[in-house]
MARLUMLO-188135 format. One record per residue (C-alpha): x, y, z. Coordinates in steps of 0.5 Angstrom, whole numbers, padded with zeros to 4 digits, always signed. Layout:
# MARLUMLO-188135
XYZ
...
//
This chain:
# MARLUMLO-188135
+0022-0101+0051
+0024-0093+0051
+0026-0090+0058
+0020-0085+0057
+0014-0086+0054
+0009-0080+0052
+0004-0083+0046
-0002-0082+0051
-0001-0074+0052
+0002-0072+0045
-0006-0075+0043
-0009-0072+0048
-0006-0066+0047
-0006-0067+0039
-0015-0067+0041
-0014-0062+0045
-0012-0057+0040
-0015-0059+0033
-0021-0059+0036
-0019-0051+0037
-0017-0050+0030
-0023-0055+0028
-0028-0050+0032
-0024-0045+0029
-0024-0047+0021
-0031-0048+0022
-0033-0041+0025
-0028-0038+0019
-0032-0042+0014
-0038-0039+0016
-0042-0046+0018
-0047-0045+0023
-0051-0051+0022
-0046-0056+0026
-0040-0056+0031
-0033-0060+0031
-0037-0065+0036
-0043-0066+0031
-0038-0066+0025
-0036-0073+0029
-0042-0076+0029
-0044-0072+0021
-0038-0076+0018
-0040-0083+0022
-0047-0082+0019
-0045-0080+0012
-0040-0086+0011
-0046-0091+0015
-0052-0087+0015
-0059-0091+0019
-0055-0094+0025
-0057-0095+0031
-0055-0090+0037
-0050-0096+0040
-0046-0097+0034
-0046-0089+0033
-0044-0089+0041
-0039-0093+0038
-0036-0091+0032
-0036-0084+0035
-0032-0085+0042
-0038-0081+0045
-0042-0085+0051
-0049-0087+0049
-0052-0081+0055
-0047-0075+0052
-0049-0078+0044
-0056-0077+0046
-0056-0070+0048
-0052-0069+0042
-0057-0072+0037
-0064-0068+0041
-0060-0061+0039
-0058-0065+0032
-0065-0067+0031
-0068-0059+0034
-0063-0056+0028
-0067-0061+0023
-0060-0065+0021
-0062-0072+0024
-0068-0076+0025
-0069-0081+0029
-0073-0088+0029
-0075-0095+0031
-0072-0101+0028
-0078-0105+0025
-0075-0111+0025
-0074-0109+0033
-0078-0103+0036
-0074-0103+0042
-0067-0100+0038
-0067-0093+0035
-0064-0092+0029
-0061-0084+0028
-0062-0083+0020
-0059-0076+0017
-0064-0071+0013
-0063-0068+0007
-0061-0062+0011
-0054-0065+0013
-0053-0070+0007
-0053-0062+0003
-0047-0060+0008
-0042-0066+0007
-0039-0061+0002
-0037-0056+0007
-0035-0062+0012
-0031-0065+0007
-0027-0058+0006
-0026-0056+0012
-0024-0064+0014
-0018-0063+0007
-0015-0056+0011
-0014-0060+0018
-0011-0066+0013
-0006-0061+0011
-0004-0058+0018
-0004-0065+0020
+0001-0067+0015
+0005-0061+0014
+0012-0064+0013
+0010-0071+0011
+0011-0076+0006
+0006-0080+0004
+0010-0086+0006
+0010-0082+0013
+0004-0081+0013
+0002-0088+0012
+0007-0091+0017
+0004-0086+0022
-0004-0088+0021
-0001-0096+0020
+0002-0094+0028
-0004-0091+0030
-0009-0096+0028
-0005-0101+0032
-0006-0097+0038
-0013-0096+0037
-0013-0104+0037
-0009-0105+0043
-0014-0101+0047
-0020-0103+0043
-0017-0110+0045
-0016-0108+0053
-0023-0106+0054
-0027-0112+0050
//
């Protein structure tokens, strides 16, 4: 194993400073209808919209509690909307509104322009290897805490 190992803080730093430059992208894109943490759960619901709050919790990274104060200013705003499960009245399911299906445009933008200052530089083969090592981590960690 290499002497010094600094993967953990170099991501940690990456997060730290591309939600600036997100927050930042998103302000000078004039969009008001949501910020860089919600973007987080836009995305999620665009690619899998009417799942319950565990597995957004999930697939988002965010503690049930801190997603669910997100989604009442979400749900205020009139870009989700919540409902229980039919087949289990017990679980709520976060359902996008047309609202914010109209929004994925600006999104999709605004995720291309941190694309591309995330990659400045990079080969595709790179880039690749890069998001191939990446995934690795995540499953180690995923693996830790199961």
């Amino acid at each position: 194993m290499v002497a010094e190992t600094k993967g953990g803080f170099l991501i940690s730093q990456i997060k730290r400073i591309g939600g600036r430059i997100l927050e930042k992208i998103i302000t000078q894109s004039n969009i008001d209808a949501f910020n860089g943490a919600q973007g987080r759960i836009l995305y999620v619901l665009w690619k899998t919209d009417c799942i319950p709050i565990i597995e957004l919790s999930r697939k988002t990274g965010l503690a049930k509690t801190t997603l669910t104060s997100m989604l009442d200013r979400m749900e205020t705003s009139g870009l989700i909307t919540r409902l229980y499960d039919k087949s289990d009245r017990r679980r709520i399911l976060v359902v996008l509104t047309q609202k914010a299906n109209d929004l994925q445009a600006e999104y999709d933008k605004v995720s291309e322009k941190m694309n591309e200052i995330y990659y400045q530089g990079f080969s595709d083969g790179e880039i690749e290897q890069f998001e191939e090592y990446l995934n690795r981590i995540l499953n180690n960690l995923e693996e830790e805490i199961k």
